[in-house]
ROBA-299126 format. One record per atom (N, C-alpha, C): residue in three letters; atom name; x, y, z. Coordinates in steps of 0.2 Angstrom, whole numbers, plus 2048, in hexadecimal, padded with zeros to 3 digits. Layout:
% residues N
['ALA'; 'CA'; [X; Y; Z]] ...
END
This chain:
% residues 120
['UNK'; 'N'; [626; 56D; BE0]] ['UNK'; 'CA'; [624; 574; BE0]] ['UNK'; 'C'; [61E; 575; BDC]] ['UNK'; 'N'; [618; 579; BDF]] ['UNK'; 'CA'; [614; 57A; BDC]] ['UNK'; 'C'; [612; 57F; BD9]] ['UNK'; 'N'; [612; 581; BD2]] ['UNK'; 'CA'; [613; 587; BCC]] ['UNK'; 'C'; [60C; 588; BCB]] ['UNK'; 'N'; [605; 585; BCF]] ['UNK'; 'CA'; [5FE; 587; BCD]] ['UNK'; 'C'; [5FF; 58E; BCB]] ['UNK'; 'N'; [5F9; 58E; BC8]] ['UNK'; 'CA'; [5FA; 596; BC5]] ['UNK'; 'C'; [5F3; 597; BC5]] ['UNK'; 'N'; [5EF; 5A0; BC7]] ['UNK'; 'CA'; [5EA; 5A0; BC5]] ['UNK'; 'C'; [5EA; 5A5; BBE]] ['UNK'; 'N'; [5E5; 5A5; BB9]] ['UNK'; 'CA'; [5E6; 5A7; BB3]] ['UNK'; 'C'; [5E0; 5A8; BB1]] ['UNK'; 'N'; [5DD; 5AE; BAB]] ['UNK'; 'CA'; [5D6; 5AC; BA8]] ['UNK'; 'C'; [5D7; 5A8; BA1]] ['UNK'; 'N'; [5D3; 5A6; BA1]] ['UNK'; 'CA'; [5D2; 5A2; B9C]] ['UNK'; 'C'; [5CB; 5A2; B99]] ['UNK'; 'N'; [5CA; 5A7; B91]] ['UNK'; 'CA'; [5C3; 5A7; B8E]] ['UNK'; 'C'; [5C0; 5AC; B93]] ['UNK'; 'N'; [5C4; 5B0; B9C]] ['UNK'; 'CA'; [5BD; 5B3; B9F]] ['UNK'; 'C'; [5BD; 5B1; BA4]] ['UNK'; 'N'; [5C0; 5AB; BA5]] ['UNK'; 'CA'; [5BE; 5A5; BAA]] ['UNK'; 'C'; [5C4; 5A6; BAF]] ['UNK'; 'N'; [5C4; 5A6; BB6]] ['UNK'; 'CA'; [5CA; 5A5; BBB]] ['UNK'; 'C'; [5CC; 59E; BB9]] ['UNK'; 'N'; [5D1; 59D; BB9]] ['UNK'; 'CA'; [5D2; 593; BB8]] ['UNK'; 'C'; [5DA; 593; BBD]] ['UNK'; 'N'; [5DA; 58F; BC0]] ['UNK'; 'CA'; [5DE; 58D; BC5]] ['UNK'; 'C'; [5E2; 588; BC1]] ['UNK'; 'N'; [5E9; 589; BBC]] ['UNK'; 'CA'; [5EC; 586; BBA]] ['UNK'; 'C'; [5F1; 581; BBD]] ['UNK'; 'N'; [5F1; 57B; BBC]] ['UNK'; 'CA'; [5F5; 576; BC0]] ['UNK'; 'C'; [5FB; 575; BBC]] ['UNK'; 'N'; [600; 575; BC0]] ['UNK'; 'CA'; [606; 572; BBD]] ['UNK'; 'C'; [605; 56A; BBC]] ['UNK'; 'N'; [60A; 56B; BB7]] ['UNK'; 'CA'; [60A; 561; BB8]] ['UNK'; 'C'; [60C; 55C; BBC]] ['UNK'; 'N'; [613; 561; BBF]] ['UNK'; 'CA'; [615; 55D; BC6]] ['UNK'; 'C'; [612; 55D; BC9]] ['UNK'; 'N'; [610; 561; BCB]] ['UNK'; 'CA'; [60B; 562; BD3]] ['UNK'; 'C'; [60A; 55B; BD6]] ['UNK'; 'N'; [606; 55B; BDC]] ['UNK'; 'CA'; [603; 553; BDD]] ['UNK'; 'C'; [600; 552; BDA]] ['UNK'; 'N'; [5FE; 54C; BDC]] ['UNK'; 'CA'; [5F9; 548; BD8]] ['UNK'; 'C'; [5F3; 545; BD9]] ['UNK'; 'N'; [5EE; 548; BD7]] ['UNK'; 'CA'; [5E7; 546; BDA]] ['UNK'; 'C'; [5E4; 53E; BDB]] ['UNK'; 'N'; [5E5; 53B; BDF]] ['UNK'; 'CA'; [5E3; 535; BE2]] ['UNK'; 'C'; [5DC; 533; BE3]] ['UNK'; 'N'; [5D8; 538; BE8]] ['UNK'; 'CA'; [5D4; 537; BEA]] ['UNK'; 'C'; [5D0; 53E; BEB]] ['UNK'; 'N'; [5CB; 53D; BEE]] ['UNK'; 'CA'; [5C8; 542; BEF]] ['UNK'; 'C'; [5C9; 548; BF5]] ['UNK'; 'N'; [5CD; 546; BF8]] ['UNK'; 'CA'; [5D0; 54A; BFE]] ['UNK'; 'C'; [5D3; 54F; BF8]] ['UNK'; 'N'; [5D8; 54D; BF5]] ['UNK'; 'CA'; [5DC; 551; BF0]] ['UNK'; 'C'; [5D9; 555; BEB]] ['UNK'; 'N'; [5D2; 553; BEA]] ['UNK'; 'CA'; [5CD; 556; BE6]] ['UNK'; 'C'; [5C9; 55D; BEB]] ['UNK'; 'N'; [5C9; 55C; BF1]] ['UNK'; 'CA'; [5C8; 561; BF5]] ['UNK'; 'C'; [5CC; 567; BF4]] ['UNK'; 'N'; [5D2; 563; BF7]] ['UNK'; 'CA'; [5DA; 568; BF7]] ['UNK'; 'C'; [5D7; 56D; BF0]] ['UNK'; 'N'; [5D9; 569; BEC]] ['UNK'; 'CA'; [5D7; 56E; BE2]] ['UNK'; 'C'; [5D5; 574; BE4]] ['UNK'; 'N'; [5CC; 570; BE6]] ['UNK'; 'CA'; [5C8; 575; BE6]] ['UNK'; 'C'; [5C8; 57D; BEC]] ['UNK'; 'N'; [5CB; 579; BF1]] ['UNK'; 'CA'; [5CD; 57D; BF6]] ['UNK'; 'C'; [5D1; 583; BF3]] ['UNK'; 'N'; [5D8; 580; BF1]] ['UNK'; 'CA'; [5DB; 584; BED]] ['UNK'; 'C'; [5D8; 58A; BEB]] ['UNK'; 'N'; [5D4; 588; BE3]] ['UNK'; 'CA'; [5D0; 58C; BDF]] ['UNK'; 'C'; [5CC; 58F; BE2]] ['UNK'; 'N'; [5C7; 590; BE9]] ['UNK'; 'CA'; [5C5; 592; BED]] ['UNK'; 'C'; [5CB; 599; BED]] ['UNK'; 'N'; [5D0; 597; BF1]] ['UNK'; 'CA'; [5D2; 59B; BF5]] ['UNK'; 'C'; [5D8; 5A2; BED]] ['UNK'; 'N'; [5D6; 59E; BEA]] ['UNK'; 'CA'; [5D9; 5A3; BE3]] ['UNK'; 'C'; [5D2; 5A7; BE0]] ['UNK'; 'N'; [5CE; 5A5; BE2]] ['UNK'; 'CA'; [5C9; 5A6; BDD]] ['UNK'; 'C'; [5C8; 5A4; BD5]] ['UNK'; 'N'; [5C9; 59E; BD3]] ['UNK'; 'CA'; [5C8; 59B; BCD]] ['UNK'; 'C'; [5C1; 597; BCF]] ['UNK'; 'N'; [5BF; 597; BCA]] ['UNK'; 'CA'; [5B9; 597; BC7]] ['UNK'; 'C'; [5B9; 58E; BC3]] ['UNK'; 'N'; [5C0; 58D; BC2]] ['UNK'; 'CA'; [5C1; 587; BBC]] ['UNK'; 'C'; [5C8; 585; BC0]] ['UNK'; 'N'; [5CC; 57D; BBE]] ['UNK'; 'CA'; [5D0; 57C; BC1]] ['UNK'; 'C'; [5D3; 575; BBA]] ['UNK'; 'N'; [5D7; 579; BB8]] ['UNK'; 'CA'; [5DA; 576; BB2]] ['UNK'; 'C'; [5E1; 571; BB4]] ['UNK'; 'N'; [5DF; 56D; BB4]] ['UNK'; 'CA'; [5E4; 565; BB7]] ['UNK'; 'C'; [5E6; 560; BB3]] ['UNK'; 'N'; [5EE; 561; BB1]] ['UNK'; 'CA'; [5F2; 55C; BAB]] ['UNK'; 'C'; [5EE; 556; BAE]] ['UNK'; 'N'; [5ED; 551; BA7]] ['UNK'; 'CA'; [5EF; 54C; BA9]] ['UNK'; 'C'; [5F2; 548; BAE]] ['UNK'; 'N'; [5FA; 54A; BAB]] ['UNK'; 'CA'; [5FE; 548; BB1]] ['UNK'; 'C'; [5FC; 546; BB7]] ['UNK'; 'N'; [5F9; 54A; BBB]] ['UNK'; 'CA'; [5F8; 54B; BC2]] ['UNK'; 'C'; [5F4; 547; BC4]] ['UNK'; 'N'; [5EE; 543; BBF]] ['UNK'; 'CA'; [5EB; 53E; BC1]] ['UNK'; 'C'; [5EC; 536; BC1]] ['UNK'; 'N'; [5EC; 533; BCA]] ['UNK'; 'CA'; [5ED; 52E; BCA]] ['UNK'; 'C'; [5EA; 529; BC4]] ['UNK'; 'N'; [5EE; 525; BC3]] ['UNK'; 'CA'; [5EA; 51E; BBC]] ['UNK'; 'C'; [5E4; 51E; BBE]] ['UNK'; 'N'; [5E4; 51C; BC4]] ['UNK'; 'CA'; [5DA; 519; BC6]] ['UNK'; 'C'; [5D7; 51D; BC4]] ['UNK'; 'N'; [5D7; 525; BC4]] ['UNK'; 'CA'; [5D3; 52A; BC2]] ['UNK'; 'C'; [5D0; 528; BBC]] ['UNK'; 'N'; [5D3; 524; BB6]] ['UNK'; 'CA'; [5D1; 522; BB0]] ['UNK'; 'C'; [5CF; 51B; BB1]] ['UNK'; 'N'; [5CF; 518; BB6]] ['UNK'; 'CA'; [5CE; 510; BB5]] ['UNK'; 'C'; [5C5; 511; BBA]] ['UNK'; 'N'; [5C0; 513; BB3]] ['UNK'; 'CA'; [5B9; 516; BB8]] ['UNK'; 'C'; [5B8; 50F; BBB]] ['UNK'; 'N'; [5B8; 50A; BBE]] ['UNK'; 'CA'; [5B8; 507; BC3]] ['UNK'; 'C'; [5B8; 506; BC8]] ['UNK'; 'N'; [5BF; 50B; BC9]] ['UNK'; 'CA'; [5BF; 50E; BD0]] ['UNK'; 'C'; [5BC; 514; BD3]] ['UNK'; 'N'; [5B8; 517; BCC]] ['UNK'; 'CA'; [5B4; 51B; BD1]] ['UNK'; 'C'; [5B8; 522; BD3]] ['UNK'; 'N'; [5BC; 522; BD2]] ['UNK'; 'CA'; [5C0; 528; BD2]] ['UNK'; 'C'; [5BF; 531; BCE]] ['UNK'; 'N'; [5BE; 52E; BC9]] ['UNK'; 'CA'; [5BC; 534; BC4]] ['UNK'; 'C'; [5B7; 536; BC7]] ['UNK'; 'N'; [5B1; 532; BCA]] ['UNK'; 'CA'; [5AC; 534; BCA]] ['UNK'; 'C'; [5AC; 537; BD1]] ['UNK'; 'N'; [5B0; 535; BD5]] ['UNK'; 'CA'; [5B1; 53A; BDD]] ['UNK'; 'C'; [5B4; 53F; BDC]] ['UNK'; 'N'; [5BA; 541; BD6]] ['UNK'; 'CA'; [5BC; 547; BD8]] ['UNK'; 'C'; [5B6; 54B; BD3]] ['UNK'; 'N'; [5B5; 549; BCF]] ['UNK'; 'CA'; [5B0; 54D; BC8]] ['UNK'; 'C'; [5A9; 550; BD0]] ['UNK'; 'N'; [5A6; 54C; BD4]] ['UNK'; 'CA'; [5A1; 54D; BD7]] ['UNK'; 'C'; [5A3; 552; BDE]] ['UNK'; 'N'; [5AA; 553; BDD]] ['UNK'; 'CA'; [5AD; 559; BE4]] ['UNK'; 'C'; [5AC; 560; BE0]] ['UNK'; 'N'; [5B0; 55F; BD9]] ['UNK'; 'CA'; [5B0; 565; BD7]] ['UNK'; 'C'; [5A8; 567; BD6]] ['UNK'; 'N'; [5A6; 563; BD5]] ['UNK'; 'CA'; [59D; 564; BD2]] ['UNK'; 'C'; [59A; 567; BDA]] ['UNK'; 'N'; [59B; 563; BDD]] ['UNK'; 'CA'; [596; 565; BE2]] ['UNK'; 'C'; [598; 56D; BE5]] ['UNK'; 'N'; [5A0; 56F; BE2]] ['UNK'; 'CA'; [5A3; 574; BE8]] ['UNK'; 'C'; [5A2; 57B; BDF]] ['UNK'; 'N'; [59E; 579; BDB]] ['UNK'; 'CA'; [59D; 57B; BD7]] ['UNK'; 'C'; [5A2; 581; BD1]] ['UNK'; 'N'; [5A8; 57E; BD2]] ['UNK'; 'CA'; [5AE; 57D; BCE]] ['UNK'; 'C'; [5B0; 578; BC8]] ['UNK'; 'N'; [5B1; 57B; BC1]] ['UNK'; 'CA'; [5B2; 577; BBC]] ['UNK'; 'C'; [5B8; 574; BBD]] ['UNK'; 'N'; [5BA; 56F; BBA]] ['UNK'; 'CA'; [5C0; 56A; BBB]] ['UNK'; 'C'; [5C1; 569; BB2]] ['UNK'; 'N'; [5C6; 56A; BB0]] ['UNK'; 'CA'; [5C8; 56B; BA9]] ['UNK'; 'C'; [5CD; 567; BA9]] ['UNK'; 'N'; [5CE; 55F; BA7]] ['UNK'; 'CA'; [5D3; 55A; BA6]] ['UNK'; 'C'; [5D8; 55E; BA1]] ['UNK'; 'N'; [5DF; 55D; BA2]] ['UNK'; 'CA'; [5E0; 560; B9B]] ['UNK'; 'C'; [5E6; 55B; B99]] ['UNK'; 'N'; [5E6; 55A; B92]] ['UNK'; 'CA'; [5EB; 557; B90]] ['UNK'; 'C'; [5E8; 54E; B8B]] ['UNK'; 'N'; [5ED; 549; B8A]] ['UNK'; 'CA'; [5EB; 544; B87]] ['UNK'; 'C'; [5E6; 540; B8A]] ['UNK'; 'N'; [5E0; 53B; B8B]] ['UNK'; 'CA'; [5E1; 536; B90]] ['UNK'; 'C'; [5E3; 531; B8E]] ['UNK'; 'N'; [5E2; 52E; B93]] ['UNK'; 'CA'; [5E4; 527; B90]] ['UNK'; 'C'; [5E0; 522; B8E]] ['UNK'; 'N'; [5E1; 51B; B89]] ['UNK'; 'CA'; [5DD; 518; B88]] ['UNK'; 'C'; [5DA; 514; B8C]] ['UNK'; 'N'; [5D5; 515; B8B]] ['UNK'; 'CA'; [5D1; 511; B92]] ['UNK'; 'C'; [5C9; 50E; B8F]] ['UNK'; 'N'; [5C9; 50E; B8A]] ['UNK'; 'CA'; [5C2; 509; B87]] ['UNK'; 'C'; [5BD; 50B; B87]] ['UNK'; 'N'; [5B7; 509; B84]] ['UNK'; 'CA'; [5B2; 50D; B84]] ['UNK'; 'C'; [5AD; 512; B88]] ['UNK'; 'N'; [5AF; 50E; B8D]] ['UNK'; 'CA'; [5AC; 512; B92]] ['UNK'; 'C'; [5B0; 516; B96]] ['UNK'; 'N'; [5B5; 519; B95]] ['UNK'; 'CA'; [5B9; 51F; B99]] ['UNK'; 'C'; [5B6; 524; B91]] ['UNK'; 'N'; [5B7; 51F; B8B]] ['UNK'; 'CA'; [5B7; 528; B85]] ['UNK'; 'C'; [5B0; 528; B87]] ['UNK'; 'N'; [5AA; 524; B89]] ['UNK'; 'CA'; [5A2; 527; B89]] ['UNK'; 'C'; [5A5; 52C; B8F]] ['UNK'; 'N'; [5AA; 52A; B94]] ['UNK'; 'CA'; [5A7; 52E; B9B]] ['UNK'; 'C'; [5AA; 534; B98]] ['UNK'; 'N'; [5AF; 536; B94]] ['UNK'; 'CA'; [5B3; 53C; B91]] ['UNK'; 'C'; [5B0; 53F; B8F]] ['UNK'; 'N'; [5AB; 53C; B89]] ['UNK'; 'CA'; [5A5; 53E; B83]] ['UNK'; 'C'; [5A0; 542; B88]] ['UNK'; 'N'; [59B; 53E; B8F]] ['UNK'; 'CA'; [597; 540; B91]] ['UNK'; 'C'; [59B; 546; B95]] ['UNK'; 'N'; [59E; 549; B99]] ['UNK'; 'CA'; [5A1; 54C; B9D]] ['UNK'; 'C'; [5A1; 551; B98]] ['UNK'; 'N'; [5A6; 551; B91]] ['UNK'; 'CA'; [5A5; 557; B8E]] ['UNK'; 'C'; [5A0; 559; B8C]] ['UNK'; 'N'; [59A; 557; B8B]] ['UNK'; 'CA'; [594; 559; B89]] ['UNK'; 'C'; [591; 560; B90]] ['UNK'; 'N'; [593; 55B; B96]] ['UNK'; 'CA'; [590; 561; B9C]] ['UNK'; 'C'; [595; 567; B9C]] ['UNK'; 'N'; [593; 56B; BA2]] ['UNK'; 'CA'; [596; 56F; BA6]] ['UNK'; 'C'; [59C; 572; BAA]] ['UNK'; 'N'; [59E; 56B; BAE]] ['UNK'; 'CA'; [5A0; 569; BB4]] ['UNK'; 'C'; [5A7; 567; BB3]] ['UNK'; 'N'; [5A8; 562; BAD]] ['UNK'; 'CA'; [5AD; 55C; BAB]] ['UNK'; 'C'; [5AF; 55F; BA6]] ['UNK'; 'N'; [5B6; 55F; BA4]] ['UNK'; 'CA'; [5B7; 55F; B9D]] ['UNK'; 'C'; [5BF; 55C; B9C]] ['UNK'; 'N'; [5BF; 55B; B97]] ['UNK'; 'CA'; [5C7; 556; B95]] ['UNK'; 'C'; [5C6; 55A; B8F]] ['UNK'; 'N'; [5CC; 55D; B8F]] ['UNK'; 'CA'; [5CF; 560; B89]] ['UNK'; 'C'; [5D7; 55F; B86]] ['UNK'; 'N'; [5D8; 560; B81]] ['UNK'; 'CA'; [5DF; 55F; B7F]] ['UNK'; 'C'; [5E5; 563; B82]] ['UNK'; 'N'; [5E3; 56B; B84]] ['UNK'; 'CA'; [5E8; 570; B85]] ['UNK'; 'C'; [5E3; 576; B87]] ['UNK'; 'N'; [5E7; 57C; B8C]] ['UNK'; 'CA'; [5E4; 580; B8C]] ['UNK'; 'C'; [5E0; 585; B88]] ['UNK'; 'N'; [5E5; 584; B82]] ['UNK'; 'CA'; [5E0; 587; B7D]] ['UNK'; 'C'; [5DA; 585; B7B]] ['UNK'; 'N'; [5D8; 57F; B7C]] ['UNK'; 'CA'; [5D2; 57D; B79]] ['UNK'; 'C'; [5CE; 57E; B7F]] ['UNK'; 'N'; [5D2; 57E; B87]] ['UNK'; 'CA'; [5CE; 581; B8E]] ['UNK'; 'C'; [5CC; 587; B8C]] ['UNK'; 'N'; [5D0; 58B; B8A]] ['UNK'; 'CA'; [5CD; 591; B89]] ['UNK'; 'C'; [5C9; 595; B83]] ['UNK'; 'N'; [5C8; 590; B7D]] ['UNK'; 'CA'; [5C2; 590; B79]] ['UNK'; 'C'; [5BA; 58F; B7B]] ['UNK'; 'N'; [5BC; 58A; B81]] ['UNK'; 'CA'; [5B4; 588; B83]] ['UNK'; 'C'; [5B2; 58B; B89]] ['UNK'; 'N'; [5B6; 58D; B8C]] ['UNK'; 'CA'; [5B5; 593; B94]] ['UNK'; 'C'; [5B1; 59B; B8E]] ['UNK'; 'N'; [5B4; 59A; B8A]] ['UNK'; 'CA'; [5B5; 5A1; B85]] ['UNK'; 'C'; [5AB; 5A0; B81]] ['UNK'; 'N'; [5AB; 598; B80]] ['UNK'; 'CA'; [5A4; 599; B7F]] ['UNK'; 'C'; [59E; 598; B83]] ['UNK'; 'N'; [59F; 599; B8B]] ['UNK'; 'CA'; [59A; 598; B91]] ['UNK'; 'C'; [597; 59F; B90]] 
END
C-alpha cells in the first residue's frame, strides 16, 4: 500500500514517502518519484531511508548519483530522510557535499526537513 502523502513543509510542497512503499533501485524508479511529485505538485520529495536499495549507499555503483542527477535534472529536491548507513569516508564526504548544495539533502527526520525548506 502506498500512504505517499503530499504536505507543506517550512513553505515547501514535499511529496512525503512512506517507508513501505517501493524501493528505489534505479533510475527508472527515480523518474516514477519525480513523476509523482509532478503530478502532486511537490516541489521536494522526502524519501525514508528504507526505500533505498543498499547499492544506493555503496557510491560505486553509481547509483546515488543517477537518482540524485534525475531529480536534479527534472529540477525537484530529493530529501533522504532518516539514519544512513555506514559507509566510509567517502559516502560521509558525499552526504557532507550534498548537504552543502540545493538539490541533495540527508537529514535525520522531518523536522529538520522542515527547518531547512523554512530557511530557503
Amino acid at each position: 500500500m502506498n500512504d505517499d502523502a503530499l504536505t507543506d513543509l517550512g513553505g515547501t510542497s514535499v511529496l512525503v514517502c512512506a517507508p513501505g512503499g517501493p524501493a528505489v533501485r534505479g533510475e527508472r524508479d527515480a523518474v516514477d518519484l519525480v513523476g509523482n511529485a509532478f503530478h502532486l505538485g511537490a516541489d521536494w520529495v522526502a524519501l525514508p531511508v528504507e526505500r533505498l536499495a543498499g547499492d544506493f549507499f555503496r557510491l560505486r555503483t553509481r547509483l546515488a548519483g543517477a537518482v540524485a542527477q534525475k531529480f536534479v535534472n527534472y529540477r525537484v529536491g530529493l530529501a533522504v530522510v532518516g539514519d544512513v548507513p555506514e559507509g566510509g569516508d567517502a559516502l560521509a564526504a558525499f552526504v557532507r557535499e550534498s548537504n552543502r548544495g540545493r538539490h541533495l539533502w540527508f537529514v535525520a527526520d522531518l523536522e529538520e526537513l522542515e527547518a531547512r525548506l523554512g530557511r530557503q
